[in-house]
N, C-alpha and C positions, 0 to 999 in steps of 0.2 A: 574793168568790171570783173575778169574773170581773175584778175590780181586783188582786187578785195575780197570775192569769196572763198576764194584761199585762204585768207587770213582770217575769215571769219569761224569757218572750219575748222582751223588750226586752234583758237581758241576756246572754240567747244570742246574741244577733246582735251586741251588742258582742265579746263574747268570741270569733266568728270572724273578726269582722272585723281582730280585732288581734293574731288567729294566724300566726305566721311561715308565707310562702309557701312551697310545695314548688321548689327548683329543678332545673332540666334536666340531664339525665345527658350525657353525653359522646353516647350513646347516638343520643339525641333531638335531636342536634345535625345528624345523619347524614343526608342528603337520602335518601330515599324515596318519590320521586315524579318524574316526570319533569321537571319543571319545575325541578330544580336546575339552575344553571349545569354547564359542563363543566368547571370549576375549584374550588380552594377559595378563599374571601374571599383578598383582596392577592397571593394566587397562591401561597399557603404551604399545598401538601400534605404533612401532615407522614407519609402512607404512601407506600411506595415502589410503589404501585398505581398504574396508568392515569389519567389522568380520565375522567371518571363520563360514561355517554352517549354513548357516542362512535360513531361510523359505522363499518361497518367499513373504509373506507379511509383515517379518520383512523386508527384504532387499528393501522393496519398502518405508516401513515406515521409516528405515533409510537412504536412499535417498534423501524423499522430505526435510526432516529434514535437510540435507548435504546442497540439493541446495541454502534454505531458509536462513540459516546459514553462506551461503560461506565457510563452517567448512569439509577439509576433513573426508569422513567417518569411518576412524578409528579412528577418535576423538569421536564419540558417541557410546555410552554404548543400549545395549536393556535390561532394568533393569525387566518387566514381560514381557508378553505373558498370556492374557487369552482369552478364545474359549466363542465368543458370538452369541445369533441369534439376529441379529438383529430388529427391528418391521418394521423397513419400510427401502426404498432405499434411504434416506440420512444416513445409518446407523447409527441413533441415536443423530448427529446434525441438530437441526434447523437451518432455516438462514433466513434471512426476505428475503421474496419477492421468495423462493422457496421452489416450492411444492414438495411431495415426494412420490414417489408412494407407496401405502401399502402393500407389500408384505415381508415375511420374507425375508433376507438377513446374512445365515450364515458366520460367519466373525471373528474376533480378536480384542481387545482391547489391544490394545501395547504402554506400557510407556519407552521411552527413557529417556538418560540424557546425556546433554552437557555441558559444561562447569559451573557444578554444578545446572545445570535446568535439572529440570523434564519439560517431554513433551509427551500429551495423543496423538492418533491418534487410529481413529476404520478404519479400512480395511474388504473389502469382503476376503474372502478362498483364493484366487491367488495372490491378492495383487495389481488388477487391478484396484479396487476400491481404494481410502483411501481419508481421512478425520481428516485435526485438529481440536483438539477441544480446544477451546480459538483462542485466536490471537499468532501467532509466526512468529517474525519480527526479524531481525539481529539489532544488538544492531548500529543505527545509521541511518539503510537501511532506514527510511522513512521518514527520516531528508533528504537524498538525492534526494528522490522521487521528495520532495516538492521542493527544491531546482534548480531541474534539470524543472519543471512543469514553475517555476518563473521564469527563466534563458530563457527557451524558448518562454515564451509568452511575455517578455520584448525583448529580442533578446540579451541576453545577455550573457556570460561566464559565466561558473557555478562559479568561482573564482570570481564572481565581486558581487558573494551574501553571506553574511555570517546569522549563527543562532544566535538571540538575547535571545531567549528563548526557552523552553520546556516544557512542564505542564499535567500531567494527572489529564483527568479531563474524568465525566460520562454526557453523553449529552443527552439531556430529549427526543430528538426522533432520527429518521434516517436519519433527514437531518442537523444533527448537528448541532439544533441552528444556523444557517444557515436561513431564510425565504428569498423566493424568489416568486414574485407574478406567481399564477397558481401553484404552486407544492404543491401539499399534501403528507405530511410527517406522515408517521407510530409512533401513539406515545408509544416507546420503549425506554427505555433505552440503551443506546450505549457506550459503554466505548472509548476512543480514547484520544487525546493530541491533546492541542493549541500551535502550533508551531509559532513563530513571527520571519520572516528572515528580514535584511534590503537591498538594493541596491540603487543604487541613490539617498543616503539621506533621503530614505523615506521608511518607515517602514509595513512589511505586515502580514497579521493575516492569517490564514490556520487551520481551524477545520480538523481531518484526524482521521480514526478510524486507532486500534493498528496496523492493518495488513496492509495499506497502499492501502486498497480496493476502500475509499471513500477519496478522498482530496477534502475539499472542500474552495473556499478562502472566506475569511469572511470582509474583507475590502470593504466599499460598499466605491463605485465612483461616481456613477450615477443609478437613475431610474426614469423609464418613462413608463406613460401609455396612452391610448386612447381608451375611450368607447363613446359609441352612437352613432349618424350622421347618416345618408340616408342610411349608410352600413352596418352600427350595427357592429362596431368597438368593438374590443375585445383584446387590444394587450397590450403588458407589453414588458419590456426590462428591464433588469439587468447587467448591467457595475462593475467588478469589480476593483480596482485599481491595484490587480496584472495583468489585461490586461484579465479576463477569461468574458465572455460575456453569459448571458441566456435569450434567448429570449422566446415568447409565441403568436403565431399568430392564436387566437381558433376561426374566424369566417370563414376564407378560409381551415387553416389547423391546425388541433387540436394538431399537436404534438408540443412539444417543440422543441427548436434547441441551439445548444450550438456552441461556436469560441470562437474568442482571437480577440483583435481589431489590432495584429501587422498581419494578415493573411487575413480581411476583410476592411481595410484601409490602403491609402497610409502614406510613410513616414511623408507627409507635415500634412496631418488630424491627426497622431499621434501626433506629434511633439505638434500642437495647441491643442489636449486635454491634453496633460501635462503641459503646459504651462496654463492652466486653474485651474488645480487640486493645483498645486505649487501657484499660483497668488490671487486664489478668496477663501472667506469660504465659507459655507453653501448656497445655491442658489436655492432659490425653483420659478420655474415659470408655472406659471399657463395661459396657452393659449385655454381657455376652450370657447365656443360661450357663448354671455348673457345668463342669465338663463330666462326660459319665451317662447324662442324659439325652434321653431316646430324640434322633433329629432334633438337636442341638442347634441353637440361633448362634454366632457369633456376631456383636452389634460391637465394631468399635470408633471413634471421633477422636479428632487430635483438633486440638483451637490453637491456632498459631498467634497467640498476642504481645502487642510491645511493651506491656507494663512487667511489673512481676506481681501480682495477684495472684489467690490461688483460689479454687473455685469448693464452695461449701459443698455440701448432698442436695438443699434445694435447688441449688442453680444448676448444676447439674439435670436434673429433672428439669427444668426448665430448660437449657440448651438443647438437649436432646427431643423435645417435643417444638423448639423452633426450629429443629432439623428436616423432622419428617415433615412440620411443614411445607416448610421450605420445596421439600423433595413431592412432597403432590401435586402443589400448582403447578412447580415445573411439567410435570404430565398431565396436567389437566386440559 
């Protein structure tokens, strides 16, 4: 008896032991405990979820970084984490034109990576604060900007513009090589790209720093100014051809103002500055009082056009009265 149940024994335990093993579920793969890494193995998250663990001023750092990107967040890596005090409250980036209060700010220095980029960002403790440092723009994003900037101030479909070009290039101040009468520019170096898109035949320039902060268009069209007279005129206007408008009225009101001429004039005045721009070249007229006389106006316009036309006495009169147009609504 107790010689068969020996042997009965004996072959139960053969028989588990050569039971196929249960294997692990996807399930059980899944870290559930702190002690996972804050990635997956070789760095292949195959959810479009966060990584796992994260502080919250990682997970805000990898966030903006997400949004900027368009790049689900478990495509980006948190490669450090270092514990900074900060010296002041832009923690640690400058930026022209803001001031920062002086107080410590302890915070993080956190470097990401995406799609083989490294990417710095300082953050306060919770992650409420943060801050890139450089420019970080989605590889295209501000080809679109411009795009979409031209589309709307011509009134067009963003499909009826394409890019002729792309250039990084360092701009000697903050208004990007760019001058426009009355604006004073910080002179800084500025890194950014000359974008040239075309539509209608006709081709347009766009200075834009890397991050899409400043566009600004560089195709002049027209300008005009008037100083002197019984009023003490003080006024400039700036016409771009991509349709962007910058005016300066400093004797009644100091600030600048900005439009588009397809928002401040009707279709038919459109229509006739394009048909100017297209028709005539270079056009400078000067409707300034003799010189000699008492408070003295100086009124002068330059038409920047691609044709070579040249422009009669009436049309003259007539460009000059679709200026000041122009230049009232703008302050209206």
């Amino acid at each position: 008896m107790k010689k068969n149940l020996l042997v009965y024994v004996l072959l139960m335990w053969i028989f588990a032991a050569c039971a196929p093993q249960p294997q692990p579920t996807q399930q059980s793969l899944l870290p559930n405990d702190d002690s996972y890494p804050n990635s997956y193995p070789n760095g292949n998250n195959p959810s479009p979820l966060p990584p796992l663990n994260l502080t919250p001023a990682q997970t805000a750092a990898v966030s903006a970084l997400s949004n900027t990107l368009n790049l689900p967040p478990g495509q980006i890596t948190v490669i450090s984490t270092e514990a900074v005090e900060w010296s002041d409250g832009c923690l640690g980036v400058q930026k022209i034109g803001v001031l920062c209060t002086q107080a410590t700010v302890p915070g993080y220095k956190i470097v990401l990576q995406a799609n083989g980029t490294s990417y710095e960002f300082h953050t306060n403790k919770d992650g409420k604060q943060i801050v890139p440092v450089g420019e970080v723009a989605a590889t295209g994003a501000v080809e679109e900007m411009v795009i979409k900037q031209l589309a709307s101030n011509l009134g067009l479909k963003e499909s009826d513009v394409s890019v002729i070009s792309t250039a990084e290039v360092e701009f000697g101040d903050a208004c990007l090589d760019v001058a426009v009468n009355n604006v004073m520019c910080a002179q800084v170096v500025t890194p950014g790209q000359i974008i040239v898109l075309e539509a209608n035949g006709l081709q347009y320039e766009y200075h834009v720093t890397n991050d899409g902060s400043n566009i600004q268009p560089a195709t002049l069209a027209l300008t005009w100014t008037r100083d002197g007279g019984i009023a003490g005129f003080c006024d400039s206007l700036t016409v771009f051809l991509s349709g962007g408008v910058e005016g300066n009225e400093c004797h009644s009101n100091p600030n600048p103002a900005s439009g588009t001429v397809a928002r401040l004039l009707s279709t038919g005045q459109r229509s006739q500055f394009d048909a100017w721009i297209k028709e005539l070249g270079t056009v400078n007229v000067n409707a300034s009082d003799p010189e000699g006389v008492s408070d003295r106006m100086v009124v002068t316009l330059t038409l920047y056009g691609t044709g070579n036309g040249k422009l009669n006495q009436s049309d003259q009169q007539e460009l000059q009265l679709w200026v000041q147009d122009l230049f009232q609504k703008l302050y209206n």
